[in-house]
N, C-alpha and C positions, 0 to 999 in steps of 0.2 A: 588120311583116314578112310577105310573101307566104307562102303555105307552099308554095310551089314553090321560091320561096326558100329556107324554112329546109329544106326535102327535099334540095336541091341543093348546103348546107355540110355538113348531116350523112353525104351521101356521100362526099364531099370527104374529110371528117373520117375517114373507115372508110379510105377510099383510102390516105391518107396513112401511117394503123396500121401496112395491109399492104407499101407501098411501103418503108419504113424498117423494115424486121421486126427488125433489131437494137437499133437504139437505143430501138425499144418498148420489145424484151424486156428489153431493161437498165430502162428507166424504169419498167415494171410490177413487176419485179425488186426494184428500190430501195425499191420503193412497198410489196411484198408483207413484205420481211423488216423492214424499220423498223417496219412501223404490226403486225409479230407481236412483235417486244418488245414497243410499246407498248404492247397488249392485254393481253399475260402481266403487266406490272406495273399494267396498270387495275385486271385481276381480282384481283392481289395487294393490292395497297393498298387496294380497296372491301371486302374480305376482313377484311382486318387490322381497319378501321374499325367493322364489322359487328361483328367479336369482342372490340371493345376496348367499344361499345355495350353488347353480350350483357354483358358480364361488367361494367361498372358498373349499369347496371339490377338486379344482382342486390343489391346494396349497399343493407343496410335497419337500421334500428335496434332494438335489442331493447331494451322496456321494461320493467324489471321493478319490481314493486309492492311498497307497503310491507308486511308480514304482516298487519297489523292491517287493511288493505282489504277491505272486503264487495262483495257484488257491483253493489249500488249506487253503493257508490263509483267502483269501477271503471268504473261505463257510463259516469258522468260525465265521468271522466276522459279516456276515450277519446271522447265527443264534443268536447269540451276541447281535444283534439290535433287534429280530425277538423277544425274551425275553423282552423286556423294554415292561414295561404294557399301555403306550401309543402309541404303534405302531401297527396299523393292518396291511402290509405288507410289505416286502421288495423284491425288484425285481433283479437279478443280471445283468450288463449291461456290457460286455464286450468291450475292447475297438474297435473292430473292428465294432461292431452293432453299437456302439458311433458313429463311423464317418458315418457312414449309415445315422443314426438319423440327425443328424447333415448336414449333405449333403440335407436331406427333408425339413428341416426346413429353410436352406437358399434359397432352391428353386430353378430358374435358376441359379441363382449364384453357387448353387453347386456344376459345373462344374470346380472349380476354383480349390477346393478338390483335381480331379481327377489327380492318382499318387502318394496318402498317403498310400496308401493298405499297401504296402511293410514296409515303416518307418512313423505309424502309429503314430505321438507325442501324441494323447490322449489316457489317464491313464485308469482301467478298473473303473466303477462306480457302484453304487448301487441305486437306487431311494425307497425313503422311505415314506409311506402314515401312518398319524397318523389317529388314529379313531376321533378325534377330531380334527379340523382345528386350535381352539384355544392352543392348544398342542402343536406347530410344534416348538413355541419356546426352550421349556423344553425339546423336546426330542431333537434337534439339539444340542442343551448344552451339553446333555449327551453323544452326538455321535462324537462330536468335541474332548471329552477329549478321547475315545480310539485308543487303537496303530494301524498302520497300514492306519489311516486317514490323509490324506496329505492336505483336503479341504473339504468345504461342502457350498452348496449355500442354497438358498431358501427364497433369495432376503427378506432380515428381516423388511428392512425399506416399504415398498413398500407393503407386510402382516399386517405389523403394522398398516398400514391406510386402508387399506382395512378391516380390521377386526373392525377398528372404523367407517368407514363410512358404512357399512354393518348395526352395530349396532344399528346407527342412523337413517338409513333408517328405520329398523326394529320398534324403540320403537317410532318416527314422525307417521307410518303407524297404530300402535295399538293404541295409544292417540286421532289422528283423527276419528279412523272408533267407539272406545267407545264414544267418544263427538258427533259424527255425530247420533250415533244410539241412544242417550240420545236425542237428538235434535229431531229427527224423533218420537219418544214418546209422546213428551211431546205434539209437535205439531199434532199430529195423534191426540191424546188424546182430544185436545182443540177443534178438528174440530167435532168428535163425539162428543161432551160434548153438541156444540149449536144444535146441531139436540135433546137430549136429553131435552134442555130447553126449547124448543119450545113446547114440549110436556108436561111441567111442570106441567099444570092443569088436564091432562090423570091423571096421574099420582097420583095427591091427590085425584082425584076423588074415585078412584079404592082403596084407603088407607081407606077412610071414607066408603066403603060400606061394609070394613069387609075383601078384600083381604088381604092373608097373603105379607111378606117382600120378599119371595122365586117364589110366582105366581106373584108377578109384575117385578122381575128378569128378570125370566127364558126367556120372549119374545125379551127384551134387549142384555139379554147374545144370543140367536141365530143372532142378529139384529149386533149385533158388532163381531161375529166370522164371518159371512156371508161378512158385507161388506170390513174386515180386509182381506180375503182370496180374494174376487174377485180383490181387491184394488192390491194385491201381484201376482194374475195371468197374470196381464199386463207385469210389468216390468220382471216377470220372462221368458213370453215368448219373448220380446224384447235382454233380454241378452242373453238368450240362442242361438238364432239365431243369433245376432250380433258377440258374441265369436265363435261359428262354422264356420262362413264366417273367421273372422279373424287368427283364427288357422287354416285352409285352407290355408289361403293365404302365412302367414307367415311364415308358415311350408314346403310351395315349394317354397322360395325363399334362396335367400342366407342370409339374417339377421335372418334366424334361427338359424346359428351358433353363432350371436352377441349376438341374445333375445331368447332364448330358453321360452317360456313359457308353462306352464299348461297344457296335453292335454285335448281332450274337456269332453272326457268319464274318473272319473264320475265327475270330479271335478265343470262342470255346475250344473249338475245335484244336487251335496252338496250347492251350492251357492241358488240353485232355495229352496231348502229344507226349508233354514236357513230362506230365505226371505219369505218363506210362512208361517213359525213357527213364525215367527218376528210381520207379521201380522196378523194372526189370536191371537196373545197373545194381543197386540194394540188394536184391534178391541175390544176383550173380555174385559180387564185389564179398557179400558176407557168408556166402556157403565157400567161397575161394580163401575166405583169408581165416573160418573156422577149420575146415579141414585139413589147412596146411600145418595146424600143429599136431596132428594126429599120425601124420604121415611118417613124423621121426620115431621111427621103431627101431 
């Protein structure tokens, strides 16, 4: 194509924006509020996934050793474990750092501890991270039957539903946001489709005098990437702003250890991407597949 040509649909295409200024504005309209739910539940559901992530990564095994273990044994052991193809680390924990730990984790009550130092009754441990979270089973199996193991936690029942409620948050969040952006399509689609029919008699006119299929496109297709992207400029500048205030905020307080989510950079920035590629395809995809039944003259 010339580029005098293409210079002379993409005028065309502006012309037409401004000529029909209502049925833009509704199609821009259509286009702005549909594709800002969709955003609000993108960033919800990559969110949820993110924390449901966070919080099984945290899931590790605590090994604990038989009394009688030295500390040769122990290295043993833990290279022993360090070898098992589902485990990405293990850490040695002796017993004296245990009551330390131990002592933190109760908090004030800590104090209660104090005067174990000497006759220390906790065993020396190991804490073990599998590289898969779903793994922790199979490899505690394996770590239960070797010698030298007195005990091992990793609270099984409590992993178990976590790893199913995890799950399900997961596949409720990807079912929603495909049916949502199905929905957003179709309806995108329907609202440029009557701006398209209103102009139904353009459109044969321009058939019968000899234009080709491609020169009565081409104005269409800039007419529906134009108002598909401005329709996407809105809600992306609303999220991006709205999630910076709120990772801001969330981020200096204390439910950021609760809700850890997303930071802003770049992951706004992939959401803004997605929703401009979303719409400028809508836009395109529904002025291309209205006008193609106007063309049979």
């Amino acid at each position: 194509m010339k580029i005098n040509t293409l210079g002379r649909h993409i005028r065309e295409g502006l012309k037409n924006l401004a000529r029909n200024g209502w049925m833009t504005f509704a199609s821009i309209s259509s286009v702005t509020i549909t594709l800002l739910i969709l955003g609000v539940f993108l960033l919800l559901a990559l969110n949820v996934n993110h924390m449901a992530k966070t919080v099984e990564n945290q899931v590790e095994i605590r090994v604990f050793l038989d009394i009688t273990a030295d500390q040769a044994s122990a290295s043993a052991l833990e290279k022993k474990i360090e070898a098992l193809p589902d485990v990405e680390s293990v850490v040695y924990v002796p017993k004296d750092q245990g009551l330390i730990d131990l002592k933190e984790q109760m908090g004030e009550n800590g104090q209660f501890l104090n005067g174990l130092e000497d006759e220390n009754p906790l065993p020396d441990a190991l804490t073990v991270k599998t590289k898969q979270p779903q793994s922790v089973s199979t490899v505690a199996e394996k770590i239960g039957s070797m010698e030298l193991v007195d005990e091992l936690d990793y609270g099984a029942e409590t992993v178990n539903q976590l790893f199913t409620w995890t799950k399900m948050m997961r596949n409720v969040g990807f079912v929603f946001i495909i049916g949502l952006a199905f929905t957003a399509m179709f309806l995108i689609a329907n609202t440029i489709k009557l701006t398209i029919v209103a102009r139904r008699r353009e459109i044969e006119i321009m058939k019968l005098v000899g234009a080709t299929n491609w020169f009565i496109r081409w104005p269409f297709f800039v007419e529906g990437l134009v108002m598909g992207v401005m329709g996407a400029v809105i809600p992306v500048a609303i999220l991006t702003t709205g999630y910076y205030y709120l990772y801001n905020n969330l981020h200096s307080s204390l439910y950021a250890q609760m809700f850890e989510i997303l930071p802003t950079n770049p992951f706004v920035f992939q959401v803004g991407g997605i929703l401009l590629g979303i719409g400028a395809f809508i836009g395109i995809w529904g002025s291309m597949i209205s006008v193609r039944k106007f063309l049979r003259v």
